[in-house]
Phi, psi and omega in degrees: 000144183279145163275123155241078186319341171039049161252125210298167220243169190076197176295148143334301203281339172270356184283324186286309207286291194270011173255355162256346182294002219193352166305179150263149174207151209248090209287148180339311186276336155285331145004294151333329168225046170235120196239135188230111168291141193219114192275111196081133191209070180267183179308322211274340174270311154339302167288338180260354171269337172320271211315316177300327181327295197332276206298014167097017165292158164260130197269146164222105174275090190253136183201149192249050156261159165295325136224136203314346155328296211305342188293164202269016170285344176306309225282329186291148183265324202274299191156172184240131166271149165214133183291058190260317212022083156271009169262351181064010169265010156146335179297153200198173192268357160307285183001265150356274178338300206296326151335302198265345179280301178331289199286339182264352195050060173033046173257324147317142192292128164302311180280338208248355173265319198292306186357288188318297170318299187317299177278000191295355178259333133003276195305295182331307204296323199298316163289347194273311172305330157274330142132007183301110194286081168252154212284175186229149178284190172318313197262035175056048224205127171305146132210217196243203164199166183288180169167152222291160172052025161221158171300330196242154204251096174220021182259122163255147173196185178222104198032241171266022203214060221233323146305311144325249216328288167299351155262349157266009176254318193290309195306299194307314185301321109020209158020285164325296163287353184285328171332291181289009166087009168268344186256110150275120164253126180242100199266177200025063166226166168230129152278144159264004174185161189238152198246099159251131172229124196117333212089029200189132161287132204231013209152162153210163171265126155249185169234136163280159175257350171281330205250325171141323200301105183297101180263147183233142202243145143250176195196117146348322182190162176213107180237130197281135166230055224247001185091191173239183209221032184296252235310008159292357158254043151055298176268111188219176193275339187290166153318111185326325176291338175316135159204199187229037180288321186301287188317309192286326171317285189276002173297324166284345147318328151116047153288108186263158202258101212258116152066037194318345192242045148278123183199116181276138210235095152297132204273000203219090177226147162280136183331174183277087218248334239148144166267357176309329157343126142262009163174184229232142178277127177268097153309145210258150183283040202264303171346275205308317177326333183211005170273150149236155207261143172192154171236152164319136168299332189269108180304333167264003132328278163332308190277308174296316167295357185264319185294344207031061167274317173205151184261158183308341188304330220254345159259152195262162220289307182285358144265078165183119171288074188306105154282326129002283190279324166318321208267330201211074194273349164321319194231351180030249196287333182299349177297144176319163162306313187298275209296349158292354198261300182310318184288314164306275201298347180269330205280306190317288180320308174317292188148028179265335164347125191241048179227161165326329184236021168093310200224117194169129158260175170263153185231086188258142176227026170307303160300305200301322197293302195302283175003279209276332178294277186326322170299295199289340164293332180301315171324314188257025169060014174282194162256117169282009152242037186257125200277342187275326197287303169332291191297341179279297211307302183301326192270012185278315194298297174321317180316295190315318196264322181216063180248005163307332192279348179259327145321292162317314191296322208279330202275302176323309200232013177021086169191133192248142208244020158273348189263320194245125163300133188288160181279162140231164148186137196301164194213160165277161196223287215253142147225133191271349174273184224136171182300134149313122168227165171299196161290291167296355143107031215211125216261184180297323196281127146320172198041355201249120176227157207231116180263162146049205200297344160334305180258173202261009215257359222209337191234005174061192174299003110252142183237138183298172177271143195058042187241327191301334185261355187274326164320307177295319178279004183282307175311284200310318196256358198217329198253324169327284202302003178267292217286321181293347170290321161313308217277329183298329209273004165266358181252029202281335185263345194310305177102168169336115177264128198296132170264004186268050176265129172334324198271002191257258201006294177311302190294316161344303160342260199320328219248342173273018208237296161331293183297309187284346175286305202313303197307309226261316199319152132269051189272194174278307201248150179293173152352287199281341182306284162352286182311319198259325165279325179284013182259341187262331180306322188281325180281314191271333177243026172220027174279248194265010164222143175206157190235178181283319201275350145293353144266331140344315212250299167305326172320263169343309157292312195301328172292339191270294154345333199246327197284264185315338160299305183253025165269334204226041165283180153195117189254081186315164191075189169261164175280326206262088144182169182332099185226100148284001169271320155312339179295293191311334189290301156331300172299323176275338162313315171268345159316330195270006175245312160323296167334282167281358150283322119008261229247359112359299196261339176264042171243310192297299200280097147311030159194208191215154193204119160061239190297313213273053189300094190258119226276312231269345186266073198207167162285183148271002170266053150101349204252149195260146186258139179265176166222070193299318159343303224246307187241023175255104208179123170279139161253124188228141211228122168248146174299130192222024182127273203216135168324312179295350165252029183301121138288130162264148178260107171312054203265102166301139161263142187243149177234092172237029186227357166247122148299135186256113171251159142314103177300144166217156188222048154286000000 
């Protein structure tokens, strides 16, 4: 089937504007008999089932946390971008457009970012409005901070905790329609499958997960909102529960599956400790705004602090390599992710790694504590060379701006990074790939649409830092409830939809069939066995540099690793009760098929963009070269049996309002 983006005619500044003026829209009192499943309740699901309630739809809301608090959108840390420019240096929302197309390496769709751009100050009055404590200046004034790969100060947040926050702001709005009965909430179900009747999504099967139990849910549309599909390296910045089940369920349905190997390498995580490790801590890129990144300049340097022989303490300003700023003195610590994560892993690789195991930079805040000390002594009329006095006043102030994270940083690793630099090193985090959607947010399936990170539409090949929670909430609160009205207003009369249908039957079926293979298997090895070998095939030959004959190679293990998964699992208990090794045994059943489509699709793309690094694909400093010729293009994948026989699908990207340059932050 050909793609169609049903991206609207005219100028840019004018397509969203002039595309609501021209929906079909669906009056209150039909509203009313209309049911919308909202799979994940996360920002992005969380604002958008708040907001339909609001307008009178009946919402059926799922998530297999106990509670939507609970969703793994709390962990951002860093902050929401918005086009306000209250710093008055330049920003506008072309600006914002424009950033986030750069900052994406030019892989991204053009109407669905400036949209993005558009409503983002939206999103601010709207947390403002829910009572969300994002921080303020002296004068009570919102305010902002910097963040990697821009010029301008547009990030809003609250303190280290910006995800919490806006998700306890969605949560309440929440809260409010299940009061009023518009809202069903079903915590702890996972859906496994989506139910189309007709040609059109009509339902899913879900399972509670305490009780065991198989449910069949109907609808009117059905939307996912589920999150990303980072924990397919098993060690990830996500929540262990994250998983990509929702998504991958309709990918097999016939949801084509967009730009699978965009997979964001966050550069400022805490090391690697071990293999005892199950998943992984994000320091927030909040960090790099007032940290500065350095390694010993010395290789025995380098070699002594690993030996613990001498502490970052113990070197002086001219034994230290600022590499960041060296390499990039335009953007210094501020350079996007893809390339602080490469520059970090290259510094490593020489042999500069200052952790036990090599690979970890320092993340210093030394300078920002004198920095900020020394200002406030002016403020206050102290003395501004008394260094004790200097160093309490900067760390009272750091404290103010990030000390839940430095907190977090002293209890994980017991070392206080007010005194001592904190360690990183990248890790995955973000994924930009995802189901394929329209313009209206609306998958391949009719009725079925995918918000916030599930889908692939808003960050291109790297996503800036602090775009991510302004996206979910961008789906959920401004842009979902518009585009499902459309698609909603010829079924204003269809009425209750039956679960006694052939095609819920059918899907019931399938998904106990599973569940009973899992049970019944007699293998050996647990769940994470599995999970942890396909986290290491993934990290080393599809992470953050990969070549052809290693993704080759991973292809070929991971299929066979899938082969082996469900001849020799073994999953203890029963189906009808509280089982998490049955959960996980689902979820990693679909990672081993995501996985090798992941490296499918960075196998297909000759060249490197963003997230995406193809070691044979580089400048010569080192920087990934695109083919914009070849490879300004969304790959979009229809499910065909098994990943290796995924067809592809093309969405040219046109670009006629951004020129395509090589980025450079030099």
């Amino acid at each position: 089937m050909a793609l169609d983006s049903k991206i609207p005619k005219g100028p840019i500044s004018d397509k969203w504007t002039d595309y609501k003026d021209h929906i079909n829209l669906v009056n209150p009192a039909n509203k009313r008999n209309l049911d919308i499943i909202i799979v994940g309740t996360g920002l992005a699901g969380g604002s958008a089932a708040a907001t339909l309630a609001e307008l009178g739809y009946n919402v059926k809301a799922f998530c297999f946390q106990d509670s939507p608090r609970r969703a793994h959108s709390i962990a951002a840390q860093g902050g929401i971008n918005a086009a306000k420019n209250y710093k008055g240096d330049g920003d506008s929302v072309y600006r914002l457009f424009y950033d986030t197309v750069k900052g994406g390496d030019y892989r991204a769709r053009e109407a669905n970012v400036h949209r993005l751009a558009e409503v983002s100050a939206n999103i601010i009055d709207q947390c403002v409005a829910q009572g969300v404590p994002l921080a303020r200046e002296y004068g009570g004034l919102l305010d902002n901070r910097s963040f990697g790969g821009t010029l301008v100060s547009r990030t809003f947040y609250a303190q280290g905790q910006t995800g919490q926050q806006l998700l306890l702001g969605a949560y309440s709005a929440m809260n409010r329609q299940i009061g009023r009965g518009k809202i069903k909430m079903y915590n702890r179900h996972e859906m496994l499958d989506l139910v189309i009747v007709n040609g059109k999504a009509r339902g899913i099967i879900a399972r509670n997960l305490v009780t065991g139990e198989i449910e069949r849910h109907s609808a009117h549309a059905v939307v996912i909102g589920s999150g990303g599909y980072g924990n397919v390296f098993f060690l990830s910045t996500n929540a262990m529960g994250s998983n990509a089940t929702a998504a991958w369920k309709i990918h097999k349905k016939g949801a084509f599956f967009a730009n699978p190997c965009y997979t964001q390498i966050h550069p400022t995580c805490i090391p690697v400790s071990g293999d005892h490790q199950s998943k992984l801590t994000l320091m927030s890129e909040s960090l790099r705004n007032d940290g500065r990144i350095w390694v010993p300049a010395k290789l025995e340097d380098a070699q002594a602090i690993r030996e613990g022989k001498k502490k970052a303490t113990d070197l002086s300003e001219a034994e230290r390599d600022y590499f960041l700023e060296r390499r990039y003195p335009a953007f210094g610590n501020l350079v996007p992710r893809d390339v602080a994560s490469r520059a970090a892993k290259e510094r490593c690789d020489a042999g500069f790694g200052v952790n036990k195991t090599g690979e970890a930079v320092y993340l210093d805040f030394a300078a920002a504590i004198k920095r900020y000390g020394t200002e406030e002594a002016y403020v206050k009329g102290l003395d501004a060379n008394d260094t004790a006095l200097v160093t309490k006043l900067g760390t009272d102030i750091v404290k103010s701006k990030y000390g839940n994270l430095f907190q977090m940083y002293l209890k994980i690793v017991d070392e206080d990074p007010y005194v001592t630099p904190m360690m990183i090193y990248p890790a995955v985090h973000y994924t930009m790939g995802g189901t394929w959607v329209d313009y209206n947010l609306m998958t391949t399936i009719p009725g079925c649409f995918s918000i916030g990170e599930s889908n692939f539409s808003d960050h291109g090949a790297n996503r800036l830092g602090a775009s991510a929670l302004m996206q979910g909430l961008a789906d959920g609160y401004f842009v979902l409830p518009y585009t499902i009205g459309d698609y909603l207003a010829p079924d204003i009369k269809m009425g209750e939809i039956s679960t006694d249908l052939p095609e819920f039957v059918e899907a019931e079926k399938n998904v106990k069939d599973q569940i009973d293979r899992f049970i019944n298997n007699k293998g050996t090895h647990s769940v994470d066995y599995f999970h942890k070998k396909l986290g290491k095939i993934m990290w080393d030959k599809v992470g953050m540099a990969r070549n052809a004959k290693g993704l080759n190679e991973a292809i070929e293990e991971i299929a066979a690793l899938r082969e082996e998964f469900y001849r020799d699992v073994k999953v203890p208990g029963s189906a009808n009760e509280f089982n998490q090794e049955l959960e996980k045994a689902t979820r990693v059943a679909d990672f081993l098929e995501l996985g090798e489509l992941f490296a499918k699709d960075a196998l297909h793309r000759n060249e490197s963009c963003g997230g995406h690094f193809r070691e044979e694909y580089q400048t010569e400093e080192g920087e990934a070269l695109r083919d914009d010729e070849n490879f300004a293009y969304v790959a979009a994948w229809e499910y065909k049996g098994k990943p290796s026989d995924a067809v592809l699908h093309k969405e040219p990207l046109v670009y006629e309002n951004i020129k395509l340059v090589q980025r450079s932050y030099k």
